[in-house]
N, C-alpha and C positions, 0 to 999 in steps of 0.2 A: 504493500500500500504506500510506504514512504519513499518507494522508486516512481511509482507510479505518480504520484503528487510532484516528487523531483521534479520531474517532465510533462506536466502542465504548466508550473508555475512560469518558465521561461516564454512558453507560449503565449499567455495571460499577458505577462510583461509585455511581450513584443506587441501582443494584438493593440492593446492599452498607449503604446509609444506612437503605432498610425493613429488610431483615433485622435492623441493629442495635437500631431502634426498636422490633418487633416482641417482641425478647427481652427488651429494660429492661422493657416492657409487662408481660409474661409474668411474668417476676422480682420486678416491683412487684405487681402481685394476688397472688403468689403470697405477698408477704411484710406480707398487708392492706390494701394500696394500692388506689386505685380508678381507672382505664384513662379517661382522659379524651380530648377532642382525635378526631383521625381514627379512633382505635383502639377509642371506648369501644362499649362493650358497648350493644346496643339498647333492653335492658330492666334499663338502670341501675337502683340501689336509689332508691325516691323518697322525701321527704322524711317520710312514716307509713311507716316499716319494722317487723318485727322483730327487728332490732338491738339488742342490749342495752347501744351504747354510746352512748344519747339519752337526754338530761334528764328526758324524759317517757315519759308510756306511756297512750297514749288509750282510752279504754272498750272497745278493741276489741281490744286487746291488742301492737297496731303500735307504734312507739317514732317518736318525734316531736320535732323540735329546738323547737318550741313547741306548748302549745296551741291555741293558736289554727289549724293545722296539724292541727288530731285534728276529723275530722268530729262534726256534730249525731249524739245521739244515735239509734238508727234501727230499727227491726224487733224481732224479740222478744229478741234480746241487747242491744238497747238498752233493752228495756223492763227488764230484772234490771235492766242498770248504774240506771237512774235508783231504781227500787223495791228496796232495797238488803234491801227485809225480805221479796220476793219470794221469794227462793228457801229463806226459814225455813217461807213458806205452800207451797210445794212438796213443802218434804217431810213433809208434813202434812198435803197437801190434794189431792185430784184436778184438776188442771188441766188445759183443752183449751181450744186457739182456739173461740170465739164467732161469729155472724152481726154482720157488723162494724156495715151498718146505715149511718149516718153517722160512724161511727168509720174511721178507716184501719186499725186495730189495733186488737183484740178477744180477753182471754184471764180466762176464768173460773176461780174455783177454788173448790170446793167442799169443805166441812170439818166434821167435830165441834170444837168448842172450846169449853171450858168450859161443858159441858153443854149444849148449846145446838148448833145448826144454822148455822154462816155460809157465808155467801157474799161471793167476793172478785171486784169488778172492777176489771181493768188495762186502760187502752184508751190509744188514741191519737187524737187528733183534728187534722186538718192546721189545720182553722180554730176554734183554742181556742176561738173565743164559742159556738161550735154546744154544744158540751160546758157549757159556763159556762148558755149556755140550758136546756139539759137539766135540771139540777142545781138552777137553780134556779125552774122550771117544778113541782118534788115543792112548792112554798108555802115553802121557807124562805129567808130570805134567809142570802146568804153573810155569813160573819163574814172581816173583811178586817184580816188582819193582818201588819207588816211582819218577814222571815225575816231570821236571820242575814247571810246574803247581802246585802242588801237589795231581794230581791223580794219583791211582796205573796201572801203566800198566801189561796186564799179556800177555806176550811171551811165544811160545811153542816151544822148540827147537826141529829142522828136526828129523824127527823119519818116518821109509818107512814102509812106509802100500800099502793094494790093494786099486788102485784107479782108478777113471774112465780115466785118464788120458795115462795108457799103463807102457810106461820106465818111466814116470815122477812119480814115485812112494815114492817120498820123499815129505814131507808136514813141512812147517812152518808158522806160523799163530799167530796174536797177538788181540787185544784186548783193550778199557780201561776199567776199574773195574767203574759199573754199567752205560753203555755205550753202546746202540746197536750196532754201526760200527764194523765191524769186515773184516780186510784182509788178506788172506793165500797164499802162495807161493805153488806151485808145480813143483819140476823139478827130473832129474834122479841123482840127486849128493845134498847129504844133503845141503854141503857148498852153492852151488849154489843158493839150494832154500833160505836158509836164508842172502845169499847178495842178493838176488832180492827183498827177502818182505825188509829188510835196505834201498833197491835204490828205490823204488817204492811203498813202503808199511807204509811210516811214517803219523803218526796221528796229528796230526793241534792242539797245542797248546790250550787247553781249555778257556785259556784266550781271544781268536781268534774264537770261534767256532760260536759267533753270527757275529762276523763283528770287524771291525779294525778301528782305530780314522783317520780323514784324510793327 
């Protein structure tokens, strides 16, 4: 009998040692703690959360102990964050994804503005030169010049060509130098197109492209 009692009593203990662990557990989430160890949770909060107690907050709206932690930007919510004057041409303009083509990402918008007929393209391209070729395939050479940031942006100043657009046959269209985003202006008056891709065509700060401190 007192072998037999030996060897419950450890069991007893041990059972007694989960149960107490189990509670501290329980007690500690319940008081913002986070279940680490044997106990933790499967689908812990990972390092991009919505949490609003991290330093950052990435283009996607997830909270992030760094930057560098907040993905590339990516798809058509990535295309707002980066075109930060996109969504002034939205509500302004009829927008619908595009035949991508050799684009990855394709989204047109179409507008009155200032008398005049524009058209807005937002794309993405995975291999920037393709887009860079593109661009400057219309005859103009890019204008190359160094951003705040310190990337080079390359701008193509309005030059008319045939376009699927009709009268809107003037094109301007920018760039960053190794960079797939790429947005282009099209309207029937050089000037016009290049103050539409200026009002509606500026590119988001590279220091900003994963997310912003809060």
């Amino acid at each position: 009998m007192q072998q037999r009692r030996d060897r419950v009593t450890p069991v007893l203990f041990a059972i007694t040692v989960m149960l107490a662990l189990t509670v501290a557990g329980i007690i500690h989430v319940a008081h913002g703690g986070e279940v680490t160890g044997p106990f933790a949770v499967a689908d812990q909060v990972s390092s991009t959360t919505k949490q609003t107690n991290t330093p950052y907050v990435c283009w996607d709206g997830n909270g992030s102990g760094s930057l560098t932690r907040c993905p590339d930007p990516r798809g058509a919510d990535g295309m707002k964050w980066v075109f930060p004057g996109y969504e002034d041409a939205a509500r302004s303009a009829e927008c619908a994804p595009g035949e991508t083509d050799a684009r990855d990402l394709f989204v047109e918008c179409s507008m009155s503005w200032r008398g005049t007929h524009v058209h807005l393209h937002y794309a993405y391209w995975s291999e920037w030169h393709t887009g860079q070729k593109k661009y400057t395939a219309t005859g103009s050479t890019p204008r190359i010049q160094q951003r705040l940031d310190g990337a080079m942006s390359l701008s193509w100043r309005p030059r008319r060509l045939p376009t699927p657009h009709g009268e809107a046959s003037w094109i301007a269209a920018e760039m960053v130098e190794g960079h797939g985003w790429s947005v282009a202006a099209y309207a029937g008056d050089g000037e016009v197109a290049r103050e539409a891709l200026e009002e509606f065509g500026q590119i988001r700060d590279l220091r900003e492209w994963r997310g912003l401190p809060r």
